[in-house]
C-alpha positions as CSV (number, residue, x, y, z in Angstrom):
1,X,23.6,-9.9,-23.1
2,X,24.1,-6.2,-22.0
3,X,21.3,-4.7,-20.6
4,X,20.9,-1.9,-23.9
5,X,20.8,-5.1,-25.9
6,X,18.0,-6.5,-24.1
7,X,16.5,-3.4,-24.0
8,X,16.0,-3.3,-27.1
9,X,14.3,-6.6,-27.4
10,X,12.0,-5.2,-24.8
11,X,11.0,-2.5,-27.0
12,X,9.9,-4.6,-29.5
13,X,8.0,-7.0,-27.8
14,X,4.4,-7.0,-26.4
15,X,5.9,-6.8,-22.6
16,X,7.1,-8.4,-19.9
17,X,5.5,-11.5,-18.0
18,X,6.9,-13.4,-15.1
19,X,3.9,-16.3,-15.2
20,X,3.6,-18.9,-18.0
21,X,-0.1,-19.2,-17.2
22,X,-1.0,-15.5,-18.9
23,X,1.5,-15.4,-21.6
24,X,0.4,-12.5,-24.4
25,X,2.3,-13.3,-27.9
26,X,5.0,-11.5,-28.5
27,X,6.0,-11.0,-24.6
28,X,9.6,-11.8,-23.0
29,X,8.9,-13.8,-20.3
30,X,11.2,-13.6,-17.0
31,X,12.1,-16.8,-15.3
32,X,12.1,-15.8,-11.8
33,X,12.8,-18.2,-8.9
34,X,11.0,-18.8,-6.1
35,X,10.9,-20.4,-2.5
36,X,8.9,-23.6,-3.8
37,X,9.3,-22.9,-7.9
38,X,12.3,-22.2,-10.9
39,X,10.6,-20.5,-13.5
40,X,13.7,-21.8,-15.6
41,X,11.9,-25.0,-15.7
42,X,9.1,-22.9,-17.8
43,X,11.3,-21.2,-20.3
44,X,10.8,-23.7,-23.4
45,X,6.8,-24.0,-22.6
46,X,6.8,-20.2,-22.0
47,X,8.6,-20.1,-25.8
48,X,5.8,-22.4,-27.4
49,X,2.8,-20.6,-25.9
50,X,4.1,-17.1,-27.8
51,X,6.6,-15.5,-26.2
52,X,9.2,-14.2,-28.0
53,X,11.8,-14.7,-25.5
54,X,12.5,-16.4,-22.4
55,X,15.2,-14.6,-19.6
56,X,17.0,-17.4,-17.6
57,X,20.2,-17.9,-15.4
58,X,20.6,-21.7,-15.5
59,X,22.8,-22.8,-18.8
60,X,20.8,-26.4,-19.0
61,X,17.7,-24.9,-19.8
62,X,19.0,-22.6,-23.0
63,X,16.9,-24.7,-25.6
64,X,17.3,-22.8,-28.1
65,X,18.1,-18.3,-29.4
66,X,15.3,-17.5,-28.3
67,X,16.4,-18.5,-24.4
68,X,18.4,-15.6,-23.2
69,X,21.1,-16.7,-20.7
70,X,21.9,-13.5,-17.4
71,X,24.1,-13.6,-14.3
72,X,20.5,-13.6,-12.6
73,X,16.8,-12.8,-13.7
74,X,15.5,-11.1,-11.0
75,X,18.4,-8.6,-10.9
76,X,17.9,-8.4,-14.4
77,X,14.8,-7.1,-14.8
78,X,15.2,-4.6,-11.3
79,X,18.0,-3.4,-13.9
80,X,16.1,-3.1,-17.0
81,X,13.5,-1.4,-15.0
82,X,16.1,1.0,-14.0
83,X,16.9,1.7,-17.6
84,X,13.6,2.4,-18.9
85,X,12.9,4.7,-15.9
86,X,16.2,6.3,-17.8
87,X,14.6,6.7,-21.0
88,X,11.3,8.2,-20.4
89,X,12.8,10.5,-18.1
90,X,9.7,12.0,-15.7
91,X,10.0,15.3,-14.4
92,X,9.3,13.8,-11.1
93,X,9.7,10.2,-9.4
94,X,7.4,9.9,-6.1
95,X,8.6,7.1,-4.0
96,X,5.8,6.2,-1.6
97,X,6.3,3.6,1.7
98,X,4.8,3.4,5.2
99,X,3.3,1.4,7.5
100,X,-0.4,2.3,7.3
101,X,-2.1,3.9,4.5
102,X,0.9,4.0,1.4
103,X,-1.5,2.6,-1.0
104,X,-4.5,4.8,-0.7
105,X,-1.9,7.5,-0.6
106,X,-0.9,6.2,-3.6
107,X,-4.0,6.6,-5.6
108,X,-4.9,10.0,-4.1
109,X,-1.7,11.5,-5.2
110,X,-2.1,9.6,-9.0
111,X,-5.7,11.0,-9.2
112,X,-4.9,14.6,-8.2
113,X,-1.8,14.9,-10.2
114,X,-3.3,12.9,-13.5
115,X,-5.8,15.6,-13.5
116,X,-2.7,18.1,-15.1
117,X,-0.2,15.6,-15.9
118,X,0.7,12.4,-17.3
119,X,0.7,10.5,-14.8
120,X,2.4,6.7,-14.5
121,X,1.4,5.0,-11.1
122,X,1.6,1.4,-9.6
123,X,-1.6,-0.7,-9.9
124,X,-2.5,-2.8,-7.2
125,X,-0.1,-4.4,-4.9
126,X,2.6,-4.5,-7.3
127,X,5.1,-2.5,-4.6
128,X,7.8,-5.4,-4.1
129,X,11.1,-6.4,-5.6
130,X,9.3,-7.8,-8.8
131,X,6.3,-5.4,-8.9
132,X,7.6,-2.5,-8.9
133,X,10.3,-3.4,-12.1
134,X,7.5,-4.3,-14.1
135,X,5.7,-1.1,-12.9
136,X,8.4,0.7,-14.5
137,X,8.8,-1.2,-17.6
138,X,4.6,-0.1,-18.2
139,X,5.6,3.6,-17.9
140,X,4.4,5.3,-21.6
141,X,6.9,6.9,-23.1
142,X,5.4,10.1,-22.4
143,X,5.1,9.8,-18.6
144,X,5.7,13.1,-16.9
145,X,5.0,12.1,-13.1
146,X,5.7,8.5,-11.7
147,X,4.3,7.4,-8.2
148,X,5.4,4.7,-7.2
149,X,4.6,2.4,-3.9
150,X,7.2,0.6,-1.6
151,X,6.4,-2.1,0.8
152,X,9.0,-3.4,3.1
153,X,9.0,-6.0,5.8
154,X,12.8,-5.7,6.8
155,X,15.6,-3.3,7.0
156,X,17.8,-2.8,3.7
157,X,14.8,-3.4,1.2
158,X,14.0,0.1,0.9
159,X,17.0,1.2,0.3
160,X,17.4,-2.0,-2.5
161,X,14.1,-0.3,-4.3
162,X,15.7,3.3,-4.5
163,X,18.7,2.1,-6.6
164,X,16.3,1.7,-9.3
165,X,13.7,3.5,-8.7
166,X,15.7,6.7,-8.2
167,X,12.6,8.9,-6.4
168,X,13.2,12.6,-6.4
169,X,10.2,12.8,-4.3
170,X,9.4,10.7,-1.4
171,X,6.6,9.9,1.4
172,X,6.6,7.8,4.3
173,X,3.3,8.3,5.4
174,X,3.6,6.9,9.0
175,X,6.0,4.4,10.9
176,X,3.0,2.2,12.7
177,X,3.3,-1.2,14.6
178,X,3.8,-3.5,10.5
179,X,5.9,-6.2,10.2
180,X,7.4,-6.1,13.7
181,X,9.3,-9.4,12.9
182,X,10.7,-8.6,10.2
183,X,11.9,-5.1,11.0
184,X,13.3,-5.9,14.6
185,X,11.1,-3.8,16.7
186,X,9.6,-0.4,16.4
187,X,12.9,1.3,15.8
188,X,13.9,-1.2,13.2
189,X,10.8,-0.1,10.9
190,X,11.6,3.4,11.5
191,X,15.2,2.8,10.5
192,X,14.1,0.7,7.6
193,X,11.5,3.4,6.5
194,X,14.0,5.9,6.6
195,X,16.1,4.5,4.0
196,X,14.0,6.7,1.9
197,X,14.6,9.8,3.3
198,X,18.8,8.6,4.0
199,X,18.5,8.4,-0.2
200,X,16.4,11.8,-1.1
201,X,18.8,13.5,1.3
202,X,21.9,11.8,-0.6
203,X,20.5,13.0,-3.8
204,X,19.1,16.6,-3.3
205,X,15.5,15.5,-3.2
206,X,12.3,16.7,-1.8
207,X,10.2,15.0,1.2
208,X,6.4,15.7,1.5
209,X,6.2,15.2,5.3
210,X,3.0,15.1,7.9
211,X,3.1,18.2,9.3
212,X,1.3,16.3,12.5
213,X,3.7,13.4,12.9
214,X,5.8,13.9,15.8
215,X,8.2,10.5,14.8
216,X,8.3,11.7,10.8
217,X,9.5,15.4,12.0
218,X,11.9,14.0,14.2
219,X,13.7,11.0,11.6
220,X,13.7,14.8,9.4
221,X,15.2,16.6,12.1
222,X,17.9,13.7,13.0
223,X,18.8,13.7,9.0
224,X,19.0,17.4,9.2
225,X,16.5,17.5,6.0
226,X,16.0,20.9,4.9
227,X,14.4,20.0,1.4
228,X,10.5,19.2,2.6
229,X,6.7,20.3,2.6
230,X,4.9,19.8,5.5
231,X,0.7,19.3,5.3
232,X,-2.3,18.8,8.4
233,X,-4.4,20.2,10.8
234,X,-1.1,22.5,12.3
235,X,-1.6,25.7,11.1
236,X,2.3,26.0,11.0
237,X,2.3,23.4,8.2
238,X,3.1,24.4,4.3
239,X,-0.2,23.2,3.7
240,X,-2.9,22.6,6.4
241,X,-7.0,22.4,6.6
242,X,-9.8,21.5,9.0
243,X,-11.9,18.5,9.5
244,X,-16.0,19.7,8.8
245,X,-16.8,15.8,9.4
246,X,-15.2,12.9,9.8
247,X,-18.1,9.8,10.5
248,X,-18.8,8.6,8.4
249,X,-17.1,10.0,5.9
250,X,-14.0,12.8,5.7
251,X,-14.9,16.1,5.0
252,X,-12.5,18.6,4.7
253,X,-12.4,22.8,4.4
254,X,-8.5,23.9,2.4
255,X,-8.0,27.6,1.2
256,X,-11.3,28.0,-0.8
257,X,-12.3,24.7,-1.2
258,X,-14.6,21.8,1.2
259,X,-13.9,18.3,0.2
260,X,-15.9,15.7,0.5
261,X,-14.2,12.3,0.7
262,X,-15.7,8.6,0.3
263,X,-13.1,7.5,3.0
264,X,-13.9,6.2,6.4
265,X,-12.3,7.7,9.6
266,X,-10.4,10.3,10.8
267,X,-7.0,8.3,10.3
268,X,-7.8,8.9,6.0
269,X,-7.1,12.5,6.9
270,X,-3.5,12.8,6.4
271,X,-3.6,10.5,3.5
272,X,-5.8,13.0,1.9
273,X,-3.4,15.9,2.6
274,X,-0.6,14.4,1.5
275,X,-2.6,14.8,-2.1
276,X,-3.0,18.0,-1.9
277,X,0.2,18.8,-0.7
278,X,1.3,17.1,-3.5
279,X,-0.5,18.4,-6.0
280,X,-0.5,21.8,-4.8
281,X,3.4,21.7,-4.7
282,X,3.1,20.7,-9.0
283,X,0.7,23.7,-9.7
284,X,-2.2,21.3,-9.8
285,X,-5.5,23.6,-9.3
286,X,-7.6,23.4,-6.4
287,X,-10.6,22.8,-8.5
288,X,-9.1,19.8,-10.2
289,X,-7.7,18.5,-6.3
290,X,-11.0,18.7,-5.1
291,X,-12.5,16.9,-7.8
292,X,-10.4,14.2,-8.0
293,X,-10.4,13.5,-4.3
294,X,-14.2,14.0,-4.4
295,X,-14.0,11.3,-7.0
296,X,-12.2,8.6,-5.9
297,X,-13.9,5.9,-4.4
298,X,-11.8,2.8,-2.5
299,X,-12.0,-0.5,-3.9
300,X,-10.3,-4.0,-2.7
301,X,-11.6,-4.0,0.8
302,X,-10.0,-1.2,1.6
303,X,-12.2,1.1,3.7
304,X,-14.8,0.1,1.6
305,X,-18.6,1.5,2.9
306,X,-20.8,-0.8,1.3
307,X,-24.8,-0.5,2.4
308,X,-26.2,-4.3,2.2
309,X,-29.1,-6.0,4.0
310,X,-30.3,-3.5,6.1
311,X,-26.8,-2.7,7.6
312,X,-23.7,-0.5,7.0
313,X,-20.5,-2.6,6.5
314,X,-16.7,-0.9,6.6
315,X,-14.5,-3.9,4.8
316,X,-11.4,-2.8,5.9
317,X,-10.2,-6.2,5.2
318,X,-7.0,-5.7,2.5
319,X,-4.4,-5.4,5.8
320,X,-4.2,-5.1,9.8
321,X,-1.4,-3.9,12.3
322,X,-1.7,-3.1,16.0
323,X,-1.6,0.7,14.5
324,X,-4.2,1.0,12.1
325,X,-6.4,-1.4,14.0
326,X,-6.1,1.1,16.7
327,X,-6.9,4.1,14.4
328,X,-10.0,2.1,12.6
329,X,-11.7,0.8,16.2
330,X,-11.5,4.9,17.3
331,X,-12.5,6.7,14.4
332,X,-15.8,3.9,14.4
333,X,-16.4,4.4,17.7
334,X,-17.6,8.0,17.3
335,X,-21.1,8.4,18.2
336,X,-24.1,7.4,16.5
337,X,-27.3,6.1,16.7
338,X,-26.6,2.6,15.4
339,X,-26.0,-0.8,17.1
340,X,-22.3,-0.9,16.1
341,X,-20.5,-4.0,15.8
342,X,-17.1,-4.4,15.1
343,X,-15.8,-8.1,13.2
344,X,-11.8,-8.2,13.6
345,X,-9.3,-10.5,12.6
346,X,-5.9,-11.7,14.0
347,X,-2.5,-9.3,12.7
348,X,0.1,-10.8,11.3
349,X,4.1,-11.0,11.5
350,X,4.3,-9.7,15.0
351,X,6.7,-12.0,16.2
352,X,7.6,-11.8,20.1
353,X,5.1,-9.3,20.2
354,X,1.8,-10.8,18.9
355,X,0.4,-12.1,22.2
356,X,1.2,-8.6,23.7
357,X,-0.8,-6.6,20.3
358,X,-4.0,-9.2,20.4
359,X,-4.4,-8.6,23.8
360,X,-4.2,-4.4,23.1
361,X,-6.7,-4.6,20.6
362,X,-9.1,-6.9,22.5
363,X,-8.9,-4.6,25.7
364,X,-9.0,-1.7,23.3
365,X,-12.5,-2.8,21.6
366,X,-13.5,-3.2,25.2
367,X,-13.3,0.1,26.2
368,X,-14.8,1.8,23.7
369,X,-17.8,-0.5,24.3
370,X,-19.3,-1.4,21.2
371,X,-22.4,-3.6,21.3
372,X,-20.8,-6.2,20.1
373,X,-17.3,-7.6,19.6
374,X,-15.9,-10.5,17.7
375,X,-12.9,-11.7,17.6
376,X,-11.3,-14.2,14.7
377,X,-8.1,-16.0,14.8
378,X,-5.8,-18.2,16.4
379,X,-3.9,-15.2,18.2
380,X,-7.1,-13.3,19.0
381,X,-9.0,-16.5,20.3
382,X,-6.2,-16.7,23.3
383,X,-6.9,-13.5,24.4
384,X,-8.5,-12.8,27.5
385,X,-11.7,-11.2,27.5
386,X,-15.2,-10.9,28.9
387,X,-17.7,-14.0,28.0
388,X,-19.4,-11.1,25.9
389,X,-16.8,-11.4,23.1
390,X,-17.4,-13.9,20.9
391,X,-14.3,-15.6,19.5
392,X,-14.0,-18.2,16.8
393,X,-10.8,-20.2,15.3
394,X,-11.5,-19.4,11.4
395,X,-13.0,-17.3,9.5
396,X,-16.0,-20.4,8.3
397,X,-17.4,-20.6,12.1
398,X,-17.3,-16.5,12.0
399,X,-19.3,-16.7,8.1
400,X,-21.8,-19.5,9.9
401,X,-22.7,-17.1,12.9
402,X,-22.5,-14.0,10.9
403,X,-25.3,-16.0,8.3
404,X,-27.6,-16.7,11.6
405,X,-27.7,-13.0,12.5
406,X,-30.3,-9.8,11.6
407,X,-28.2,-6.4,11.7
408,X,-30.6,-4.4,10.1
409,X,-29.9,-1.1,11.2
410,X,-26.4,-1.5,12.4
411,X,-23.0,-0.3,11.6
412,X,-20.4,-3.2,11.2
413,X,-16.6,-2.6,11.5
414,X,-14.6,-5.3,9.3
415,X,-11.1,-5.8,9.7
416,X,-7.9,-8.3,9.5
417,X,-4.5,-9.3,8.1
418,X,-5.0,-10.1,4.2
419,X,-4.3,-13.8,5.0
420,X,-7.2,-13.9,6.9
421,X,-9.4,-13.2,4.1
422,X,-12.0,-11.2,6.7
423,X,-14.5,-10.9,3.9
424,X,-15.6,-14.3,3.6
425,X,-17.2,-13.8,6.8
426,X,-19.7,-12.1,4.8
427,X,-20.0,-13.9,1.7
């Protein structure tokens, strides 16, 4: 079936699903493959529970009409996602990757520009090979702006994502210490990140750029990238504004406007730029930027402030590399009055270089001398350190000391890889 016909089908139905378990009547569902499943196997239950068509790519399991048979599904639906994007036609498609700080990036720029616009945007985590198709297939047919995020974990998949998601706009909001293994090194993940800019160049498009990024201004420079707007503290930047306050919260003076953020740290600066860079650059008002940044409040353990117990908790908890580790244990070391106390778990996909980044961040957390330091991992528990640092193996010993303790009036600094699951230390 050719890609119009299925589209077609598409528009008819109720959706796409890729997960027999949350089937909505009427949807096509995608039988995708995995390392340790065939979602092929699913297609005739996937059929009986409602949906109105099952995608496969293995002939034995074409029951029936209804089972549509491709060269492969996954490519499929990257195509069909492609197509759609086609359709609808936005004025603008804002490709979004980075090591550090993409998603909340990602939901500044949405907020400020869905204040004048139409604005299409991917939800959650949904930035891979299969999320972000099916972030495109959602887009309304009256979508004017699309932001769309991008995470990569190796060289080549960037560039994979910009054959169908064809961004006339891009960020890379930073090239930090992230998926070291999978990239091949620091110059690997810059070479990978790139791959946006190589494609925006190739196709006449626009790069919003941080104005205070040394590394970013330099992978411009090497492309010879002529097309971009530059935001940050430089005053030689398109856009640029001051820091009022930034502990605990980001304030911000730009043009006529002060900003008051709900995000932690100094490091949620430039992500907050980038929005207004953004939106200034689409006309967007400086009334409507501020109240939308003013407005938005992060959610999924994700700089999260939450005020429980007698304490003040940061649950920084969604991700961790060596980078934003870094930038998280500074910005909470500013000064205040409180006992602070900082909670961090091991960083994943580090390869060769894992030992080298625990030990970084352990002697790191030393020297900024915060009244207490705990460590949680395997990686982080061979570490050396002074017998101050508690270290424990998972995060249920950390949860069972955490229960025993009383931090009334203390400031506590939460952070780890996802897999780590850092917030059921305080559940």
């Amino acid at each position: 079936m050719e890609i119009h016909e299925l589209y077609q089908l598409f528009l008819r139905s109720a959706g796409i699903t890729t997960d027999t378990r949350k089937i909505e009547k009427g949807q096509i569902y995608s039988a995708l493959k995995g390392g340790n499943f065939n979602g092929n196997t699913f297609a005739a239950k996937a059929i009986e529970q409602g949906a109105s068509y099952a995608v496969i790519d293995e002939i034995e399991f074409k029951t029936n009409d209804n089972c549509i048979l491709v060269d492969d599904v996954l490519s499929t639906l990257q195509q069909l996602g492609n197509y759609h994007l086609q359709q609808v036609k936005p004025r603008a498609v804002i490709g979004i990757t980075g090591s550090n700080g993409k998603t909340t990036t990602k939901e500044l720029v949405h907020a400020v520009l869905n204040t004048t616009f139409k604005t299409h945007y991917t939800k959650g985590n949904l930035n891979n090979h299969i999320g972000i198709p099916l972030t495109l297939l959602e887009m309304a047919p009256d979508t004017e702006i699309a932001v769309i995020e991008m995470g990569a974990n190796h060289q080549k998949e960037i560039e994979s994502y910009c054959k169908y998601v064809e961004p006339s706009h891009g960020i890379i909001t930073n090239c930090g210490k992230a998926h070291l293994e999978g990239f091949g090194g620091v110059e690997g993940i810059r070479k990978g990140k790139g791959e946006l800019y190589d494609y925006l160049k190739e196709h006449q498009g626009l790069v919003f750029v941080n104005g205070d990024d040394s590394i970013l201004l330099n992978m411009l420079q090497e492309r010879n990238m002529q097309q971009a707007i530059s935001y940050g503290k430089n005053t030689e930047a398109t856009y640029h504004s001051t820091i009022l306050i930034d502990n605990p919260f980001l304030k911000i003076q730009f043009e006529d406007v002060e900003i008051n953020s709900n995000l932690f740290g100094s490091y949620n600066y430039s992500n907050i730029m980038c929005a207004i860079a953004v939106g200034k650059f689409f006309g967007v008002s400086n009334q409507h930027i501020q109240n939308a940044i003013t407005n938005y409040h992060p959610e999924n353990a994700r700089s999260q402030m939450i005020e429980k117990n007698g304490y003040q908790l940061i649950l920084d908890a969604y991700n961790a590399n060596p980078t934003s580790m870094q930038h998280a244990l500074e910005s909470f070391a500013k000064p205040s009055a409180k006992k602070k106390i900082v909670i961090l778990g091991d960083m994943f996909e580090l390869g060769a270089e894992a030992a080298k980044e625990h030990q970084f961040i352990a002697h790191l957390a030393a020297q900024l001398k915060f009244d207490e330091i705990v460590l949680v991992g395997n990686e982080f528990s061979k570490t050396t350190t002074s017998d101050a640092v508690l270290k424990f193996l998972t995060t249920e010993e950390a949860h069972d000391w955490f229960q025993q303790q009383d931090f009334t009036g203390s400031e506590i600094l939460l952070k780890g890889s996802r897999s780590m699951k850092m917030e059921k230390v305080i559940e």
